[in-house]
C-alpha positions as CSV (number, residue, x, y, z in Angstrom):
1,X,0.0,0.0,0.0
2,X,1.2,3.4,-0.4
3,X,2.3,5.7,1.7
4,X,0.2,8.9,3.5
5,X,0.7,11.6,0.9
6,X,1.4,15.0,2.8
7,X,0.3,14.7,7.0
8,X,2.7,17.4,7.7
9,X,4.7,17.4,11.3
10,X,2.5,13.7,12.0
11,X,4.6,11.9,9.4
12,X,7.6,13.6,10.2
13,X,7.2,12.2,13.7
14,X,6.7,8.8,12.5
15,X,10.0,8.5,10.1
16,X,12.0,9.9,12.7
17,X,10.9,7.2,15.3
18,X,10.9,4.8,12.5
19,X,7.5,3.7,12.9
20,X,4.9,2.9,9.8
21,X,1.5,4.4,9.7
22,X,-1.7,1.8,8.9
23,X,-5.4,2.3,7.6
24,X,-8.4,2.3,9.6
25,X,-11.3,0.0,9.6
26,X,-13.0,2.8,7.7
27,X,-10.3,3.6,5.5
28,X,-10.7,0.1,4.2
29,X,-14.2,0.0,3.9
30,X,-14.5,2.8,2.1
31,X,-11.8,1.3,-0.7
32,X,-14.0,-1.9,-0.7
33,X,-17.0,0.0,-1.1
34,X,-15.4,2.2,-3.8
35,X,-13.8,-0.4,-5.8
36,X,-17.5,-2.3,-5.8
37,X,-19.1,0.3,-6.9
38,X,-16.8,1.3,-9.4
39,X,-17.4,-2.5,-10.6
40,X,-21.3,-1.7,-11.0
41,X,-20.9,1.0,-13.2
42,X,-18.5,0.0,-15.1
43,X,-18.1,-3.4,-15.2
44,X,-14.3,-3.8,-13.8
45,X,-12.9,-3.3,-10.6
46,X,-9.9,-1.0,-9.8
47,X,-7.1,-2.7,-8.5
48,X,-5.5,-1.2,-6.6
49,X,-8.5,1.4,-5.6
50,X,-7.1,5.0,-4.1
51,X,-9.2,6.8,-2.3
52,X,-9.0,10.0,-0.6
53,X,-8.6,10.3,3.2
54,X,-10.4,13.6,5.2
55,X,-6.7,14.6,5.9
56,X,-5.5,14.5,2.0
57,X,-4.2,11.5,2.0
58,X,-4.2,9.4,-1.0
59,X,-3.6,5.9,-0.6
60,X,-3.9,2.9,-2.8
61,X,-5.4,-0.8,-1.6
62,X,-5.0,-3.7,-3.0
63,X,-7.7,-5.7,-3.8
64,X,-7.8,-9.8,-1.8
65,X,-11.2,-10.3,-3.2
66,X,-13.7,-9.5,-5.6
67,X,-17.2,-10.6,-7.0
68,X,-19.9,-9.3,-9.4
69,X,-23.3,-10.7,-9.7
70,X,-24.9,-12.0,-13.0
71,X,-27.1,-9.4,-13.1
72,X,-24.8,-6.2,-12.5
73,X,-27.2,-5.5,-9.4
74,X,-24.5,-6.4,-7.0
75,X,-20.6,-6.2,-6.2
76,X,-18.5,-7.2,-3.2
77,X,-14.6,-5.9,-3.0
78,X,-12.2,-7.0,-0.3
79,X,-8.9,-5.6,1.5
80,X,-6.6,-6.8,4.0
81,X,-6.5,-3.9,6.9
82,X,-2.4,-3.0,7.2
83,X,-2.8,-1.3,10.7
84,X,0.6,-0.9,10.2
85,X,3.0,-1.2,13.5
86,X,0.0,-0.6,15.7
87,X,-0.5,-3.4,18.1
88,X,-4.2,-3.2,16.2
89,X,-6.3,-6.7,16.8
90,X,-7.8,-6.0,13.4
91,X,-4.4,-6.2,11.4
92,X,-4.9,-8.6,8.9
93,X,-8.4,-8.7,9.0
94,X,-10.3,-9.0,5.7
95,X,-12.9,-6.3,5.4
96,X,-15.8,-6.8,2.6
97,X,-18.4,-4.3,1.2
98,X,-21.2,-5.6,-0.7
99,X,-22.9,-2.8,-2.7
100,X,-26.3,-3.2,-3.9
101,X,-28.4,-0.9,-6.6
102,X,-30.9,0.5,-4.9
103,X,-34.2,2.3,-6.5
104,X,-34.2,5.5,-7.0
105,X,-34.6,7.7,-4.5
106,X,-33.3,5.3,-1.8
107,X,-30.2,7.2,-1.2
108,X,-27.4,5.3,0.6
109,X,-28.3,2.6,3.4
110,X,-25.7,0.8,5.9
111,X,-26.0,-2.7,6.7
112,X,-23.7,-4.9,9.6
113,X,-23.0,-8.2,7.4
114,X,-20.6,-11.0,9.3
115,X,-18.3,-9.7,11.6
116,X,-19.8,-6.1,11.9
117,X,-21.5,-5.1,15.1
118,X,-24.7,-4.3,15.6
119,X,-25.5,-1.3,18.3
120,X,-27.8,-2.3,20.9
121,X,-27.2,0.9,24.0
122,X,-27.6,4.0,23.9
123,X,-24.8,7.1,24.3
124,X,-23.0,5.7,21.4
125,X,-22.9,7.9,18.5
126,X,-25.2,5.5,16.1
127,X,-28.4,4.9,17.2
128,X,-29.9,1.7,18.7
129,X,-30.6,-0.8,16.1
130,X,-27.9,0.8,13.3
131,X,-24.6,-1.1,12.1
132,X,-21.4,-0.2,14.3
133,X,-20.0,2.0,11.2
134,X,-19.2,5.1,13.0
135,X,-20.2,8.6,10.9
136,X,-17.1,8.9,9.6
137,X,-17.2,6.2,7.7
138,X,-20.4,6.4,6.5
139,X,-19.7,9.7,5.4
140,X,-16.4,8.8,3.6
141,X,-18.4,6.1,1.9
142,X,-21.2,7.7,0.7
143,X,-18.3,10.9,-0.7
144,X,-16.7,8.3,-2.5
145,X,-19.7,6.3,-4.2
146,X,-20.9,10.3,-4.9
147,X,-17.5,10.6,-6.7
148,X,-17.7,7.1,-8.6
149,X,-21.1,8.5,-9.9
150,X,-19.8,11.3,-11.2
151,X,-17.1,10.1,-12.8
152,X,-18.9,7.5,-14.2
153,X,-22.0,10.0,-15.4
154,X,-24.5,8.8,-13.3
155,X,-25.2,11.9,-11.6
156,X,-24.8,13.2,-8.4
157,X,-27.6,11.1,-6.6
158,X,-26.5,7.7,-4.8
159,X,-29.0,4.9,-4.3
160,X,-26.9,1.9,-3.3
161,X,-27.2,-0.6,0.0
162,X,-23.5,-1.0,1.9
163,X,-23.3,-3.9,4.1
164,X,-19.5,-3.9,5.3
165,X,-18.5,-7.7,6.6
166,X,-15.0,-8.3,8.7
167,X,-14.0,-11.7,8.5
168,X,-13.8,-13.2,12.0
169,X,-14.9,-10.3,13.4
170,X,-17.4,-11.8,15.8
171,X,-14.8,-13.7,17.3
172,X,-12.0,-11.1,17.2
173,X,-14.3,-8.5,19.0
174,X,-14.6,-10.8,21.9
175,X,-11.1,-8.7,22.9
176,X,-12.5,-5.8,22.4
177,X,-14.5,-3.6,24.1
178,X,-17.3,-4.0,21.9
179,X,-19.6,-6.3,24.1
180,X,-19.2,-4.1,27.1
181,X,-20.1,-0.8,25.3
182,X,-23.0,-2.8,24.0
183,X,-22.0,-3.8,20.6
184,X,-22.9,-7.2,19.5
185,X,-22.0,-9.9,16.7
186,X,-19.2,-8.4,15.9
187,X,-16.7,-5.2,15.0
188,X,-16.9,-1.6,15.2
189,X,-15.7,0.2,11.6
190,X,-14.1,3.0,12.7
191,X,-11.5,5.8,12.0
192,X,-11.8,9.6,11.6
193,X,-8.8,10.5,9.6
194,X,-8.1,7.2,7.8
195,X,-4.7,6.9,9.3
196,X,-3.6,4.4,12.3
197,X,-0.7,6.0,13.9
198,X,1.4,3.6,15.4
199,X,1.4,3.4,19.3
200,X,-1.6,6.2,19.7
201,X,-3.4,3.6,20.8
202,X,-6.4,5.8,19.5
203,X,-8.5,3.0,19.4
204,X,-8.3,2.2,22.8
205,X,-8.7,5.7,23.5
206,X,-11.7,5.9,21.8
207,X,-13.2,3.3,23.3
208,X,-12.7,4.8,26.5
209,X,-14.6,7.8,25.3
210,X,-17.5,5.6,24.4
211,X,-17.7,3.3,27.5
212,X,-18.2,6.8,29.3
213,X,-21.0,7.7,27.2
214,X,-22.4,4.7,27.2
215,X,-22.2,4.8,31.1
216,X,-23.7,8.1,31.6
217,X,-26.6,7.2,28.9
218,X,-27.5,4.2,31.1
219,X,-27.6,7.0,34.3
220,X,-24.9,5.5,36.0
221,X,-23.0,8.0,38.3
222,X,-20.1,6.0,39.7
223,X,-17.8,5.0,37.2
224,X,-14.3,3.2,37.6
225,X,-10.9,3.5,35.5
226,X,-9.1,0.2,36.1
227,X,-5.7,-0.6,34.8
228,X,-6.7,-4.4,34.0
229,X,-8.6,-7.0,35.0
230,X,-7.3,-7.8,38.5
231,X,-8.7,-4.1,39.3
232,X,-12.1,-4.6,37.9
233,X,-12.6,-7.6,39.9
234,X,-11.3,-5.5,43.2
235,X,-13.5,-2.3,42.3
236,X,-16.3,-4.6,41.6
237,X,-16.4,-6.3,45.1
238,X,-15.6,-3.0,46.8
239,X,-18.7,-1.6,45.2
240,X,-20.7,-4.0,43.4
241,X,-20.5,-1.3,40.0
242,X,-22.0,-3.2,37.1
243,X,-19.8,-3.6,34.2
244,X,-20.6,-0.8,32.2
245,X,-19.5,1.2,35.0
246,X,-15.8,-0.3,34.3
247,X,-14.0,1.5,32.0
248,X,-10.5,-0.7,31.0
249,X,-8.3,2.0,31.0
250,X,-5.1,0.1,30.7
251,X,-2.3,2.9,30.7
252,X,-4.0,5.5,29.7
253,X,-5.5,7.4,33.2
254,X,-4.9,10.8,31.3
255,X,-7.7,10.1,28.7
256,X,-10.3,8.6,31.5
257,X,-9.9,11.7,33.4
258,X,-9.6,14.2,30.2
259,X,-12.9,13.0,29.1
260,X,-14.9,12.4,32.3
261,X,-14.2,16.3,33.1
262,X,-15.9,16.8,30.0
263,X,-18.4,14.7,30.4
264,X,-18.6,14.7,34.6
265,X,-20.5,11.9,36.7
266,X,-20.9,12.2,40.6
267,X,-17.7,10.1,41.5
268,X,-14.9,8.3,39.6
269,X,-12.8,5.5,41.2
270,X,-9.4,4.8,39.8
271,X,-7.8,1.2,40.6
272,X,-4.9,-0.4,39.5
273,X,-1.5,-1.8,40.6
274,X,1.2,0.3,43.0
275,X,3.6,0.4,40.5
276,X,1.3,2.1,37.5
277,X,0.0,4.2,40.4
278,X,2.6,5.5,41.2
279,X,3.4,6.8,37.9
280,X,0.5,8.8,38.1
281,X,0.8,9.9,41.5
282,X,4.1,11.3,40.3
283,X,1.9,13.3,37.1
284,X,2.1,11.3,34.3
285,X,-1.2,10.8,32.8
286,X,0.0,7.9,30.1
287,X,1.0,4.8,32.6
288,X,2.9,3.0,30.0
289,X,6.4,1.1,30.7
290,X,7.5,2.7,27.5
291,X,6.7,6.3,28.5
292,X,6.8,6.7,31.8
293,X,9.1,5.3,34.9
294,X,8.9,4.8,38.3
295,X,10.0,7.8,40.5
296,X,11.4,6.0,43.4
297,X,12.8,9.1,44.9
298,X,9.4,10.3,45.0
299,X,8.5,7.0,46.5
300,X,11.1,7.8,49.4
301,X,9.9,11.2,49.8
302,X,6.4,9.4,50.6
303,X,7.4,7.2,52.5
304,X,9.2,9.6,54.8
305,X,6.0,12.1,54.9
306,X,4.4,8.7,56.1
307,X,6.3,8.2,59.0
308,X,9.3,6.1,57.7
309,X,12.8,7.1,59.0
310,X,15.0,8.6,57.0
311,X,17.1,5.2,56.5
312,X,13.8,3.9,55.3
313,X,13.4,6.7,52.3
314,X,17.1,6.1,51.3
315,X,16.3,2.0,51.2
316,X,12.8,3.3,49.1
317,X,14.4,5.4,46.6
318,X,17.1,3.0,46.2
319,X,14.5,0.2,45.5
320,X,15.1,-1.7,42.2
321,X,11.1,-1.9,41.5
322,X,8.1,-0.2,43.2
323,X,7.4,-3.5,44.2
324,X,10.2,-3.8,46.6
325,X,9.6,0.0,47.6
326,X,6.4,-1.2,48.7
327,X,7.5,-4.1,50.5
328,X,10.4,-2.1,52.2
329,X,7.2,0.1,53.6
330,X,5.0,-2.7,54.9
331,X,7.9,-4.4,56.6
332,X,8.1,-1.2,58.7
333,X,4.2,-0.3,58.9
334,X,4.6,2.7,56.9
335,X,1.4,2.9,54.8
336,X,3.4,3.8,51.3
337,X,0.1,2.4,49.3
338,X,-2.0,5.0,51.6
339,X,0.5,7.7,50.5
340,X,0.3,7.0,46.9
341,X,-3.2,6.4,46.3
342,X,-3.4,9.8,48.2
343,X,-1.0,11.7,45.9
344,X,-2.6,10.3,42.8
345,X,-5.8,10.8,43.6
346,X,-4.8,14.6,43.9
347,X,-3.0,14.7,40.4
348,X,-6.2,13.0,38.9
349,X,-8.2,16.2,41.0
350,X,-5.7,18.5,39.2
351,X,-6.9,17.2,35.6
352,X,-10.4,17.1,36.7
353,X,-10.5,20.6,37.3
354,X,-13.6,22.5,38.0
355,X,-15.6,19.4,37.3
356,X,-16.8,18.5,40.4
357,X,-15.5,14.8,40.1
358,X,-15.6,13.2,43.2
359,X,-12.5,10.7,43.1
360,X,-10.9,8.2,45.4
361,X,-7.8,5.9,44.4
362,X,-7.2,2.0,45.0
363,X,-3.8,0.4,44.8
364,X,-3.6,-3.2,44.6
365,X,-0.7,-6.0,44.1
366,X,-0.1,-8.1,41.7
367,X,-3.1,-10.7,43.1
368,X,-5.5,-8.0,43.9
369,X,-4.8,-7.4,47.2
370,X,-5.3,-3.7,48.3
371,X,-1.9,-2.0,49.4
372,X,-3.5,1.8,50.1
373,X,-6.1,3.9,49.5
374,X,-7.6,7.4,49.7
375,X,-11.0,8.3,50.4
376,X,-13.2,10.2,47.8
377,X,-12.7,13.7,47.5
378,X,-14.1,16.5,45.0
379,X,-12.5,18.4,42.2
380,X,-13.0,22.4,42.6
């Protein structure tokens, strides 16, 4: 596939760390749909199919399948998504669009065939009942077909059904977020500029953004940012939430708290392990091994505001892991995990900012146990 023509300081970013840029979910389904459509009108399909991204972009797919009914009614075009070096879960998933002539009048219609979700909750931004292709999308879609008509002298109108298919998509959304946020049978086709930029992670991101909406549309008014699973299971005893109360933020704190002081509820719960914690008790909002560290001589300036001697906070910010930081603290009674979730859950107040967020902070160990914590307390 080619390259992202243009993109600007992005794409200089990405040569210089040597990474290589993918396509969206949308991205392909819109040069599936286009190279079908391009087959109904004309009667050949356009491999590889280039289509224009809302950024500029012009890249080309490749075309892994291909079909035209009998009666010129129908065509189905294929491409392998190239997510590039984003640890996507789609990456070499094959994504279909069938395009069907529609009477006139009809304008375009979405349909979820295999592997594409189907929305059933509210707060997402499709409504209950309609495919899991995101506006986006759709929009880029019905552009493109516009332009195929065009071209082709059909005239600006666009009366065609798109049902976009991922193959196993039913079974690869199983590790996404998808069932939680209340997406079922299959994929989400997604993407707002086309471009996957490698280790954005804006996928996950998004997701986040969505299991918030999702969770304020059901009226829920406690949520919980958990690092993994071991936290859910911990908040979800502590308080009983329901699952769509659980957002799986993983390492990315920054965007649970960015977005809930956007879109406020009562009280937020963050929970994950002393070590990632930590990281954000220290201010960084991305929780990541590759992007941020341990700040041990933090960890023994806490532990000496807890009581510890000053022995102790040499011993702590000497500490190979924050794992043996922790254990040098409870070996003396010093409540480092009380000190941590305490300073974290004042950096998270700091992003939350005039929200009036309630939050309290959870640290647990590696088998769930709870080290520290801080009671709930409002952002001004």
């Amino acid at each position: 596939m080619a390259e992202p023509a243009g993109g600007g300081g992005r794409n200089a970013q990405l040569k210089h760390t040597g990474l290589r840029p993918g396509w969206t979910t949308g991205a392909c389904a819109t040069a599936a749909a286009t190279a079908a459509y391009t087959a109904l009108l004309s009667g050949h399909f356009p491999d590889p199919v280039t289509i224009t991204l809302p950024r500029g972009q012009r890249p080309a797919f490749a075309l892994a399948v291909e079909g035209l009914s009998d009666d010129t009614t129908t065509a189905m075009a294929g491409v392998v998504k190239d997510a590039g070096d984003d640890p996507d879960v789609t990456h070499g998933a094959l994504v279909r669009a069938s395009v069907r002539r529609l009477p006139p009048g009809a304008g375009v219609v979405f349909r979820a065939g295999p592997g594409v979700g189907t929305v059933t909750r509210p707060g997402l931004p499709l409504d209950v009942g309609e495919p899991a292709i995101n506006p986006v999308p759709r929009r880029m879609m019905t552009e493109h077909l516009a332009r195929v008509a065009a071209a082709h002298g059909a005239g600006p109108a666009v009366d065609a059904e798109i049902t976009v298919s991922i193959d196993d998509g039913e079974e690869i959304a199983r590790s996404t977020w998808n069932p939680r946020l209340g997406i079922l049978g299959g994929l989400s086709v997604l993407g707002t500029t086309g471009v996957v930029v490698p280790y954005s992670c804006s996928a996950w991101i998004d997701s986040i953004r969505r299991g918030v909406d999702v969770a304020r549309a059901a009226g829920r008014t406690h949520l919980a940012g958990c690092t993994g699973s071991t936290s859910e299971r911990t908040v979800t005893e502590v308080y009983g939430l329901p699952e769509d109360a659980l957002l799986d933020m993983g390492d990315f704190a920054g965007a649970v708290l960015k977005y809930v002081r956007r879109h406020p509820v009562e009280r937020l719960t963050v929970c994950g392990g002393f070590a990632k914690l930590s990281k954000l008790a220290a201010g960084h909002l991305d929780l990541h091994s590759g992007r941020s560290q341990v700040d041990k001589v933090l960890l023994g300036e806490l532990a000496r505001a807890a009581g510890g001697s000053g022995d102790l906070a040499l011993r702590v910010a000497g500490a190979n892991t924050g794992l043996e930081a922790l254990r040098l603290c409870q070996a003396e009674n010093v409540p480092l995990g009380d000190a941590v979730a305490a300073r974290a859950r004042d950096e998270s107040l700091a992003v939350l900012r005039g929200s009036r967020v309630a939050v309290d902070v959870i640290c647990i160990d590696r088998a769930g146990t709870i080290v520290g914590r801080a009671d709930a307390r409002g952002a001004v």
